[in-house]
Backbone as CSV, one residue per row, in Angstrom:
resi,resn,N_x,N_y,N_z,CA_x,CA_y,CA_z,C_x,C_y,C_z
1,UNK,-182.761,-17.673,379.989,-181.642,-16.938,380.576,-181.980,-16.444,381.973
2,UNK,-183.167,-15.951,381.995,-183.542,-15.376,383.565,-183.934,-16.730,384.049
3,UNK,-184.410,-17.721,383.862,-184.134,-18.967,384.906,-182.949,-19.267,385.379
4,UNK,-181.565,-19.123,384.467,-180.721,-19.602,384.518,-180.015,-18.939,385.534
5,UNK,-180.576,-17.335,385.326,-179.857,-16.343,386.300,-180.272,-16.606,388.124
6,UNK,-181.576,-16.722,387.893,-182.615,-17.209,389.610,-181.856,-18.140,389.935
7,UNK,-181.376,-19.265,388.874,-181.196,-20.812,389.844,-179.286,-20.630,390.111
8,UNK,-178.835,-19.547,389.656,-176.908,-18.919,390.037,-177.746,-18.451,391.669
9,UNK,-178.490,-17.304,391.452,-178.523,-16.589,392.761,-178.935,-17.416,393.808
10,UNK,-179.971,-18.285,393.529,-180.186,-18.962,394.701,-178.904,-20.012,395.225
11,UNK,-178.114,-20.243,394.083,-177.583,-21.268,394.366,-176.417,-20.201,395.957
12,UNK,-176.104,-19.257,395.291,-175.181,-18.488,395.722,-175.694,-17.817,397.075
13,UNK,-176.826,-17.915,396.886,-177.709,-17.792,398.541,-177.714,-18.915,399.427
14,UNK,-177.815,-19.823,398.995,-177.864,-21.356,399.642,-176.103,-21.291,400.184
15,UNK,-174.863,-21.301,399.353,-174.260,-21.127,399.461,-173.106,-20.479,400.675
16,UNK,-173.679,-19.139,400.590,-173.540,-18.065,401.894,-174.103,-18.518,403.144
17,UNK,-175.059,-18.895,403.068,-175.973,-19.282,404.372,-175.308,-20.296,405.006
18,UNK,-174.728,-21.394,404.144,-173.821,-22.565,404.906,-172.376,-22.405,404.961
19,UNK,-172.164,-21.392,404.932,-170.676,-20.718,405.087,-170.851,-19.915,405.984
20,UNK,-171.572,-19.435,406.876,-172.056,-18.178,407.446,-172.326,-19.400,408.664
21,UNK,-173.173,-20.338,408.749,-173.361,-21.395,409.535,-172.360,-22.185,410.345
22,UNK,-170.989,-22.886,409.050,-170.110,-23.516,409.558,-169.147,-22.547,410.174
23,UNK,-169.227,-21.064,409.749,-168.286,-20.124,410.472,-168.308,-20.222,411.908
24,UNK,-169.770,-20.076,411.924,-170.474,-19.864,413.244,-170.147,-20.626,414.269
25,UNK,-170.513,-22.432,413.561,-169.908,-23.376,414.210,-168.535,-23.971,414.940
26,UNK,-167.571,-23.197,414.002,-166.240,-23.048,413.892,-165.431,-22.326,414.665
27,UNK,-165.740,-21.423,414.968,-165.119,-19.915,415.078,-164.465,-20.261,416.489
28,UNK,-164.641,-20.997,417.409,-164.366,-21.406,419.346,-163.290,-22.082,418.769
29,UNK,-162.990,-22.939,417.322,-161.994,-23.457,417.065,-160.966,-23.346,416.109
30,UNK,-160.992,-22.504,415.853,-159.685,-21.522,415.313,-158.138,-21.642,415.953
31,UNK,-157.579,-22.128,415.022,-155.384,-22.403,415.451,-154.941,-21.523,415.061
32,UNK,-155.693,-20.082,414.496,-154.851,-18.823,414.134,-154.467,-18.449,415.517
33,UNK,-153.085,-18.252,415.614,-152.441,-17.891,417.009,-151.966,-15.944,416.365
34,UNK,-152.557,-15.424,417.229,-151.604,-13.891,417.062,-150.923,-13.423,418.328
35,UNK,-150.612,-12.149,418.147,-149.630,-11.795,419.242,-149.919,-11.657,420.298
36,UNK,-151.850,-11.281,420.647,-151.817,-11.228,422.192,-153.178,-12.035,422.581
37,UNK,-152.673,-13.299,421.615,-153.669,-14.766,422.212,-153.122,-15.497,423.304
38,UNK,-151.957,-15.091,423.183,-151.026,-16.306,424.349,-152.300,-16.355,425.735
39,UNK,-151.695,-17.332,426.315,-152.452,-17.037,428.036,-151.996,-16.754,428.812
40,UNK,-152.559,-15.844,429.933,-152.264,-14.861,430.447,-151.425,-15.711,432.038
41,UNK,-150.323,-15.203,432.798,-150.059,-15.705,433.555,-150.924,-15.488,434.802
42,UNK,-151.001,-16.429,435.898,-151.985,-16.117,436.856,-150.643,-15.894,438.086
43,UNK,-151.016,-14.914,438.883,-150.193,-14.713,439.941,-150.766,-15.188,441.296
44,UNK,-149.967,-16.768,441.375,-150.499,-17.206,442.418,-149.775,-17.280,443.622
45,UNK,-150.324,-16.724,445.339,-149.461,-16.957,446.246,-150.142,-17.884,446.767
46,UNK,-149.296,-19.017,446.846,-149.441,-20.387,447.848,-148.815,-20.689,449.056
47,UNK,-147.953,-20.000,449.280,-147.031,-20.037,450.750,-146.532,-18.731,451.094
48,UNK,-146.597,-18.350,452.721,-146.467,-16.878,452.987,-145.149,-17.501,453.706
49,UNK,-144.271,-16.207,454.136,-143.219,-16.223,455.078,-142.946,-15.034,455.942
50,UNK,-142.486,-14.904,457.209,-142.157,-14.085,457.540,-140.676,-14.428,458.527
51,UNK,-139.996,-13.704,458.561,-138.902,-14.173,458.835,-137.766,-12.926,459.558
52,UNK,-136.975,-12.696,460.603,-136.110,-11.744,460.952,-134.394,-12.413,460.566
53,UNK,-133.463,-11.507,459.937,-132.455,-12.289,459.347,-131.068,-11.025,460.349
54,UNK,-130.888,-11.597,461.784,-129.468,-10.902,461.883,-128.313,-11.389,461.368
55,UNK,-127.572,-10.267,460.756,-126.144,-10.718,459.846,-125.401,-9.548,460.259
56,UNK,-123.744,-10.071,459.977,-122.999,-9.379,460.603,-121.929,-9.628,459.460
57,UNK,-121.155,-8.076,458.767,-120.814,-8.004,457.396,-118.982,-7.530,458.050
58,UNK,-118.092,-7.877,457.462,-116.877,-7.123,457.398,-116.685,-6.560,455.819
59,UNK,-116.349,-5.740,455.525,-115.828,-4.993,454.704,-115.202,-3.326,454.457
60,UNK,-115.236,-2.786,453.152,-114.933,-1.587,453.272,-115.805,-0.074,453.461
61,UNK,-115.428,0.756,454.429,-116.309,1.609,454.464,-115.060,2.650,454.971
62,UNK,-115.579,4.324,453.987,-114.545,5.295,454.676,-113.011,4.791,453.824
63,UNK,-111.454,5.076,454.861,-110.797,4.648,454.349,-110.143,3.888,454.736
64,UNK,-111.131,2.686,454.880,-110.536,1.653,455.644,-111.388,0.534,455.663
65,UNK,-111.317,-0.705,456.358,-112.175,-1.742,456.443,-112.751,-1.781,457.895
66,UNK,-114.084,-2.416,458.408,-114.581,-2.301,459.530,-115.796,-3.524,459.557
67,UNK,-116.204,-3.361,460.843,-117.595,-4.668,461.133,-118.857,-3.463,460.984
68,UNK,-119.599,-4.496,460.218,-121.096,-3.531,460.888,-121.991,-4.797,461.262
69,UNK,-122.982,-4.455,462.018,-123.665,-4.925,462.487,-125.470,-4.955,462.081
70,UNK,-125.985,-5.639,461.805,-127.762,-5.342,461.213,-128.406,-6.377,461.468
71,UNK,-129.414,-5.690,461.024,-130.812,-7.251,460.582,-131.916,-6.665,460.039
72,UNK,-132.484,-7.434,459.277,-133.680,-7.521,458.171,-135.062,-8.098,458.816
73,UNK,-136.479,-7.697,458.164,-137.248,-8.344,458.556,-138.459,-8.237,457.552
74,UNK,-138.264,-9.526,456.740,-138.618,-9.599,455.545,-140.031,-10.640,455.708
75,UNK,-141.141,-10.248,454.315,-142.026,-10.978,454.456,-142.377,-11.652,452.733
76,UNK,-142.293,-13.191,453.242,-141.324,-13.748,451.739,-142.938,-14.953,451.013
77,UNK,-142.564,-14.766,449.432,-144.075,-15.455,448.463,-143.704,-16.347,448.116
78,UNK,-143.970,-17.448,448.339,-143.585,-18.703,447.873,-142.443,-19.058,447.690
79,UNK,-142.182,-19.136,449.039,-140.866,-19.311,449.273,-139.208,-18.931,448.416
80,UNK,-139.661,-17.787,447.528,-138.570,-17.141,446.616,-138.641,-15.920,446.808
81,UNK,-139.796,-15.305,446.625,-139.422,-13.540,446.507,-139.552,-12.892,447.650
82,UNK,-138.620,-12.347,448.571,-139.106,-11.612,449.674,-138.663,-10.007,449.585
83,UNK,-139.633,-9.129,450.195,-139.388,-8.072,450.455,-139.551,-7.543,452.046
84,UNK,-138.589,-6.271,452.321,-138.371,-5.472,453.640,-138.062,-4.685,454.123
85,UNK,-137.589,-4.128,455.214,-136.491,-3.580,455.660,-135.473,-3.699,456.148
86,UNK,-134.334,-3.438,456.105,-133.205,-3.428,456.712,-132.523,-2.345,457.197
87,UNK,-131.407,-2.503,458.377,-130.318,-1.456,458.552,-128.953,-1.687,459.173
88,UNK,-128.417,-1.222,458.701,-126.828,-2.014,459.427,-126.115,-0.113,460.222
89,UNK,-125.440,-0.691,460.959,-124.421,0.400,461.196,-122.855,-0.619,462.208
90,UNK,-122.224,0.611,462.115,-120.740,-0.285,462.369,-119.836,-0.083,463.785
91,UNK,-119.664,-1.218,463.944,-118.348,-1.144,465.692,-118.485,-0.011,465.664
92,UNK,-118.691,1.302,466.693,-117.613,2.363,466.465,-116.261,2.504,466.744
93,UNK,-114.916,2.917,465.715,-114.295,2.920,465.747,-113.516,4.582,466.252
94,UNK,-113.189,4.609,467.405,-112.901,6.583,467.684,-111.846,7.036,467.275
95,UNK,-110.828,6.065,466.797,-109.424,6.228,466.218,-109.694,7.055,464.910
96,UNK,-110.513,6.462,464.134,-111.114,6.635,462.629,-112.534,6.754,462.595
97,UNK,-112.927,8.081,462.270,-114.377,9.173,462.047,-114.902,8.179,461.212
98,UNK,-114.068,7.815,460.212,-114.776,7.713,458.381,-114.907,6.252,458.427
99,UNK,-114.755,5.121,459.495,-114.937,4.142,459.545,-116.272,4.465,460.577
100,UNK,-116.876,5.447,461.213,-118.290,5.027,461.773,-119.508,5.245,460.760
101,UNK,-119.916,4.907,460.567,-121.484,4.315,458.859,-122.145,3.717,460.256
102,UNK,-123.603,4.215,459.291,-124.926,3.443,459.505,-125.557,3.833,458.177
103,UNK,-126.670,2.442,457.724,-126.935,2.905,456.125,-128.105,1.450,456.573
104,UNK,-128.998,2.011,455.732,-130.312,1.293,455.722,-131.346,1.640,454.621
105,UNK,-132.203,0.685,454.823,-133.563,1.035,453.418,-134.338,-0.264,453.196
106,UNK,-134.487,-0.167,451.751,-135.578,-1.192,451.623,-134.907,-2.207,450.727
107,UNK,-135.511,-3.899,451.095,-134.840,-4.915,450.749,-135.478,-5.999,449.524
108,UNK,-135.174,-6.346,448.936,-135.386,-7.567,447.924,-134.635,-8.699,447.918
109,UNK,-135.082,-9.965,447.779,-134.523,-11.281,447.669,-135.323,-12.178,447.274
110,UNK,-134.513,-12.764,445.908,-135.185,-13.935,445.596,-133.930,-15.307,445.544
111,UNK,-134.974,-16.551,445.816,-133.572,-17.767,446.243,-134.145,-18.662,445.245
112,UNK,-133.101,-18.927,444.810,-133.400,-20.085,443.946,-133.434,-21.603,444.709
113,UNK,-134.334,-22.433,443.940,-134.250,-24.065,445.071,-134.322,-23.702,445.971
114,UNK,-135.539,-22.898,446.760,-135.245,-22.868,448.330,-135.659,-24.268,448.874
115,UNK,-136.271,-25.293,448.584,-135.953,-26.511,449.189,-135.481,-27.693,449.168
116,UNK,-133.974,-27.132,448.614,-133.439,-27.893,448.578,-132.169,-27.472,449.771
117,UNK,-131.337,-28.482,450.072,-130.685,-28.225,451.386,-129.701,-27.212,451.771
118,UNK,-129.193,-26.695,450.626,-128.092,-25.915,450.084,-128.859,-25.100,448.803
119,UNK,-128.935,-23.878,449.106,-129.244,-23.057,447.607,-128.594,-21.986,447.605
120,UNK,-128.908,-21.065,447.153,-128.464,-19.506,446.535,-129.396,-18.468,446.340
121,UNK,-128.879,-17.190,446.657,-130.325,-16.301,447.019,-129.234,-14.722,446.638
122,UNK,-129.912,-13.722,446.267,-129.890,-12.895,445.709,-130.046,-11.639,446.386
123,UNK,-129.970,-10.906,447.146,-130.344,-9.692,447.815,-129.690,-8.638,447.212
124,UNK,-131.166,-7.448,447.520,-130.556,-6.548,446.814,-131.279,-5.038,447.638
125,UNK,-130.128,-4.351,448.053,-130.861,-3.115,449.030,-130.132,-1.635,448.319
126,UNK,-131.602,-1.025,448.261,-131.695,0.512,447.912,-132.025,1.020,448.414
127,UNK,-130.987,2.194,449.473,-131.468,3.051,450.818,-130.545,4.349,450.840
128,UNK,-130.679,4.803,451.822,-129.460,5.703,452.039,-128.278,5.250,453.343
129,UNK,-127.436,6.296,453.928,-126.571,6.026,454.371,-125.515,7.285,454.702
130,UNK,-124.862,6.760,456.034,-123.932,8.308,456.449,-122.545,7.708,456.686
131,UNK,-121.618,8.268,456.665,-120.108,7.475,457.295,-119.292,9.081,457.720
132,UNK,-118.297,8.936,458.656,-117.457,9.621,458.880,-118.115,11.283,460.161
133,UNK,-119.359,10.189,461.050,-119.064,11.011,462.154,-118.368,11.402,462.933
134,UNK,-118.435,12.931,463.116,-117.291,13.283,464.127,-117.981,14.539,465.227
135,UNK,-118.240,13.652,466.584,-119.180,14.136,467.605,-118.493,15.148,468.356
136,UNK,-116.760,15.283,468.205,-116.313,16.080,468.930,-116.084,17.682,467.964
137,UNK,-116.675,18.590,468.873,-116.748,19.654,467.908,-115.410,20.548,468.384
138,UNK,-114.203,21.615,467.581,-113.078,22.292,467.747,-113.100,23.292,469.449
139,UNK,-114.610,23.343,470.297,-113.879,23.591,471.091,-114.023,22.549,472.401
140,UNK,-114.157,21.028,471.713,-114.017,19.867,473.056,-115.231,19.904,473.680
141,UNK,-116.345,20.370,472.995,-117.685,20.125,473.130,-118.087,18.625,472.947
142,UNK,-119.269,18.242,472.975,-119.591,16.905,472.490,-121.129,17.064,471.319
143,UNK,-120.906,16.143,470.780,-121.814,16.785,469.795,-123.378,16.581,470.176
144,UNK,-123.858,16.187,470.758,-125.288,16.225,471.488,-124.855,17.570,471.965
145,UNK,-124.678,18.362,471.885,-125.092,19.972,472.948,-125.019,20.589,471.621
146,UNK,-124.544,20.594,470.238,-124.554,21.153,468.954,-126.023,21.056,468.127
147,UNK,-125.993,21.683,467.473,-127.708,21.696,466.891,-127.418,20.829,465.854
148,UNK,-128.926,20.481,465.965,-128.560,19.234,464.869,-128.205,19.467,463.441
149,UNK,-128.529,20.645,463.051,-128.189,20.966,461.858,-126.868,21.201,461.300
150,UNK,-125.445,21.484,462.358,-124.254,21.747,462.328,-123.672,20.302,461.994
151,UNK,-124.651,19.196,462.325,-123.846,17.960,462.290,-123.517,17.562,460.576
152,UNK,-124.523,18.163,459.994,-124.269,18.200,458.085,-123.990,18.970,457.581
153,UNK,-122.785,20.198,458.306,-121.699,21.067,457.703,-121.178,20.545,456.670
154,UNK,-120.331,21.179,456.210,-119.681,20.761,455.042,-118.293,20.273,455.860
155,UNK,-117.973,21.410,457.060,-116.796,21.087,457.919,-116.586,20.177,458.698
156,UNK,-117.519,19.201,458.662,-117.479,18.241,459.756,-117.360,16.889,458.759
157,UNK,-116.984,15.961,459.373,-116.645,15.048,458.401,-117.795,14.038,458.265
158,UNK,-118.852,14.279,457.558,-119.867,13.300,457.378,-120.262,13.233,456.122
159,UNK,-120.619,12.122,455.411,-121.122,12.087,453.946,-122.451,11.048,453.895
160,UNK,-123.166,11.759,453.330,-124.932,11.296,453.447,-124.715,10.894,452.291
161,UNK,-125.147,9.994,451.456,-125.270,8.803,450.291,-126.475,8.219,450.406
162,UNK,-126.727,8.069,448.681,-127.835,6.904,448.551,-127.032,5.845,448.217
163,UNK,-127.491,4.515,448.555,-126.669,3.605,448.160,-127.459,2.601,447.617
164,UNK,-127.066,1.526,446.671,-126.952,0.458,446.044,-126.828,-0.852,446.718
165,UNK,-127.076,-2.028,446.990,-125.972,-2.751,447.332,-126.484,-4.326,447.176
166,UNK,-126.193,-4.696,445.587,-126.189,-6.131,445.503,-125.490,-7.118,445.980
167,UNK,-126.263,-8.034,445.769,-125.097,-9.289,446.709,-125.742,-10.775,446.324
168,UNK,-124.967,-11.543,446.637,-124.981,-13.164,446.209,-124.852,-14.104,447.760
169,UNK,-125.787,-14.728,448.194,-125.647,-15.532,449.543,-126.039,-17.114,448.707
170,UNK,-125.203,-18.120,450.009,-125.208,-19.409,449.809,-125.907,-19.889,451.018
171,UNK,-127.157,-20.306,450.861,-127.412,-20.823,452.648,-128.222,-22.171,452.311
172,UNK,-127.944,-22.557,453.426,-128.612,-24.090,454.459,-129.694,-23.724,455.109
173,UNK,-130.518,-24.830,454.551,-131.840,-24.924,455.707,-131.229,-25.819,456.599
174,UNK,-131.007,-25.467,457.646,-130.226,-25.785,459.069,-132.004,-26.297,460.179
175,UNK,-133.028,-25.619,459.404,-134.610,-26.713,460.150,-135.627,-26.217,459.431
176,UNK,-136.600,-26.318,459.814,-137.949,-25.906,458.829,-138.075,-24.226,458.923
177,UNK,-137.305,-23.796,460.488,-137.507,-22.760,461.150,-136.395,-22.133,460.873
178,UNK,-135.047,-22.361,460.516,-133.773,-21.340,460.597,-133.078,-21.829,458.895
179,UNK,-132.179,-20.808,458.664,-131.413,-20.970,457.696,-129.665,-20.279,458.323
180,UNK,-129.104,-21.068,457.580,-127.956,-19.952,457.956,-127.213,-19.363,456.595
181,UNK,-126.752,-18.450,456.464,-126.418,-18.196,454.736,-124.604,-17.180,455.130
182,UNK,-123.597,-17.397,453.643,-123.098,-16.993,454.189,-122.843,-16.429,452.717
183,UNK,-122.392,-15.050,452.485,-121.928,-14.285,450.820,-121.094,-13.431,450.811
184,UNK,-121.485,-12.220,449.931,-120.556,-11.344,449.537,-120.969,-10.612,448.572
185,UNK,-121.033,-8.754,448.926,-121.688,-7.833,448.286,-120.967,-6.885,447.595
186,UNK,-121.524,-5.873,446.753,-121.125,-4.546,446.870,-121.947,-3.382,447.191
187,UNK,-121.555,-2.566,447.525,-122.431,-1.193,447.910,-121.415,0.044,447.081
188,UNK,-122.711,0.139,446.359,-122.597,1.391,445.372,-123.244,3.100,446.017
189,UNK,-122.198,3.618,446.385,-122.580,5.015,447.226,-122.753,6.044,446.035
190,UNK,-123.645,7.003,446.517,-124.154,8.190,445.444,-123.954,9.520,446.438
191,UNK,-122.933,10.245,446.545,-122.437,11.306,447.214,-123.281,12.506,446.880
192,UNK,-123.497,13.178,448.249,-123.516,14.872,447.080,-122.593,15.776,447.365
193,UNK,-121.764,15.697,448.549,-120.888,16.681,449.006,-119.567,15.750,448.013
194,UNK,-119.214,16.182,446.618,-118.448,15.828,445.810,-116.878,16.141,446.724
195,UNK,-116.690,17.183,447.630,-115.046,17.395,448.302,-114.826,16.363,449.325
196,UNK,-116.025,15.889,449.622,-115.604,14.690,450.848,-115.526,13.697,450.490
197,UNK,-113.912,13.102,450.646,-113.661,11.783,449.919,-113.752,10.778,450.990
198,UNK,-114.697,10.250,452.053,-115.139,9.517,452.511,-116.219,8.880,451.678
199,UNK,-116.496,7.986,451.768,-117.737,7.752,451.261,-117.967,5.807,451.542
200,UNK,-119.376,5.082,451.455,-119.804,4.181,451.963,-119.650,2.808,450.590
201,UNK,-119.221,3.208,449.509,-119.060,2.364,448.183,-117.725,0.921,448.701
202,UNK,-117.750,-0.092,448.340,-117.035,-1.339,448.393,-117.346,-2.412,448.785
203,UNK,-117.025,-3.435,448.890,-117.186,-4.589,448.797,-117.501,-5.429,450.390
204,UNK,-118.004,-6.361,450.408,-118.146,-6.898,452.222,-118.147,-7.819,451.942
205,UNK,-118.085,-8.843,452.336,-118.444,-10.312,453.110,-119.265,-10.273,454.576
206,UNK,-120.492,-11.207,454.494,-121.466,-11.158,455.229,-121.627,-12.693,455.671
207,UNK,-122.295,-12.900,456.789,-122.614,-14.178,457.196,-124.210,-13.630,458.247
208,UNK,-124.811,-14.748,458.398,-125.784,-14.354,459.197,-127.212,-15.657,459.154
209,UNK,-128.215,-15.231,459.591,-129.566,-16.631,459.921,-130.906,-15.971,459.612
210,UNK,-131.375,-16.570,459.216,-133.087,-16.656,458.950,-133.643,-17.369,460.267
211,UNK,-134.772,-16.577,460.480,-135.245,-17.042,462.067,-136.565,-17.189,461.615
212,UNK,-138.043,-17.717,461.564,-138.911,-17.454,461.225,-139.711,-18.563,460.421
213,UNK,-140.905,-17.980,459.773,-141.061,-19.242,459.391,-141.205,-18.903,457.102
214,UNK,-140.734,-20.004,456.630,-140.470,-20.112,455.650,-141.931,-20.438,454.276
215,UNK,-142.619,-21.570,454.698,-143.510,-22.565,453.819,-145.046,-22.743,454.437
216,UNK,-145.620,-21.828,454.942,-146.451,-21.646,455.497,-148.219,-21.274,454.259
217,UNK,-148.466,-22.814,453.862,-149.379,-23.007,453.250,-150.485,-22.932,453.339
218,UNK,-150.672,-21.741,452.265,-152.221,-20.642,452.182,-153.421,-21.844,451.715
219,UNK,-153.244,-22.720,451.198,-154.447,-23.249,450.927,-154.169,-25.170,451.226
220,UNK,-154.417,-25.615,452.321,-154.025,-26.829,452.638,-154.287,-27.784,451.973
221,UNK,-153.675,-29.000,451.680,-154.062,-30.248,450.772,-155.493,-30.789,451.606
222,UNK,-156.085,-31.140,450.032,-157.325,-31.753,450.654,-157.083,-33.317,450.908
223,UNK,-157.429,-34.168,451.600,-157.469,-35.235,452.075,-158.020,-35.945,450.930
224,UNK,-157.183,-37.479,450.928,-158.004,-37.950,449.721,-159.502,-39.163,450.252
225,UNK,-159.942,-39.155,449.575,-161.056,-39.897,449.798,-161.045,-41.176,449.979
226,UNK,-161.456,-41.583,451.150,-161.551,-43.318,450.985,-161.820,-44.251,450.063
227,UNK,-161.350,-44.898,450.036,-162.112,-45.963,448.883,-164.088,-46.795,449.835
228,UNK,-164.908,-46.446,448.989,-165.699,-47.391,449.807,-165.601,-48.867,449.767
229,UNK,-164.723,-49.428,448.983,-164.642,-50.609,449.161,-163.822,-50.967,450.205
230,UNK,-162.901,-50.431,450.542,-161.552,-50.535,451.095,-162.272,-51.096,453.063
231,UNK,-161.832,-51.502,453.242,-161.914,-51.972,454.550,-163.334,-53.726,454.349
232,UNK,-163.620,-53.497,453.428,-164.772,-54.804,453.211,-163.657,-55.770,452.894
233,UNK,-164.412,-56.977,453.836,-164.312,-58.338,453.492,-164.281,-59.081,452.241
């Protein structure tokens, strides 16, 4: 019986040891997939851009419609995601206070197919913004001789906003160097003087160009290698 018992344990030792072995061997090749085996994405930039974009928008601002005037100057990753600054402000109009805006901040855009000849691109700006200056003060003063602090009365007609303002552009690579794009936004205004019903919120149509350069490759193709046979007789 105690032989019988030695030649179980050893067997069961022998056993373990080559299970413990092929684990060992094994283990680099394992198809158990869990939740944070996946592989990890690598964030690669392969092409830089830098680029200045003047555009010129009609839409609504105040209580009424008007031109403004801007430009961007964005620095763009592989040829899709760019970030910047921007600022627009508008004709002045002296007839109508609440049609003069200027509004600016910081920019995002990503384009889909940018090389292809015709694509679509995405911008999207979160800044602030003023509309409805009025420089002439009740006794025919001008407002440069007023302190600057009177100019954000409550009595004067100006409304300071943060604003929103997504948008959808269609543009042409018109050369390696220019684009021209042409869309249509909205701008979402965030008031705080709630009694002043001026404000910078509605819709535009924009047109405008990419100046700059686009595809500017961080790590150049390597040359391929000759054949050494190639040129023999």
């Amino acid at each position: 019986m105690r032989k019988y018992g030695k030649m179980m344990l050893l067997c069961a030792t022998l056993s373990l040891g080559s299970s413990v072995n092929l684990m060992a061997q094994d283990s680099t090749k394992s198809e158990m997939k869990t939740v944070f085996s996946g592989k990890k994405a690598k964030l690669k930039v392969n092409y830089l851009g830098l680029y200045l974009a003047p555009e010129y928008q009609y839409g609504q601002v105040g209580s009424g419609t008007t031109s403004l005037g801007g430009a961007a100057l964005m620095l763009q990753f592989n040829k899709k995601f760019a970030i910047g600054a921007t600022g627009f402000g508008s004709f002045r109009n002296r007839q109508n206070t609440d049609l003069n805006a200027q509004f600016g901040g910081f920019k995002m855009e990503y384009t889909v197919m940018p090389n292809a000849a015709v694509h679509v691109s995405f911008p999207l700006v979160i800044g602030v913004g003023g509309n409805g200056f009025d420089f002439d003060d009740d006794r025919g003063g001008r407002g440069r001789d007023r302190d600057f602090d009177d100019i954000f009365d409550d009595d004067n007609r100006y409304n300071m906003s943060r604003i929103i303002q997504p948008g959808i552009n269609v543009e042409a690579n018109l050369s390696r160097y220019a684009k021209f794009y042409v869309g249509a936004n909205y701008r979402f205004a965030f008031n705080h003087h709630s009694t002043n019903t001026t404000d910078l919120s509605g819709f535009a149509a924009n047109a405008g160009l990419k100046l700059g350069i686009f595809d500017y490759a961080l790590k150049k193709k390597a040359k391929k290698a000759k054949n050494p046979e190639e040129g023999k007789i």
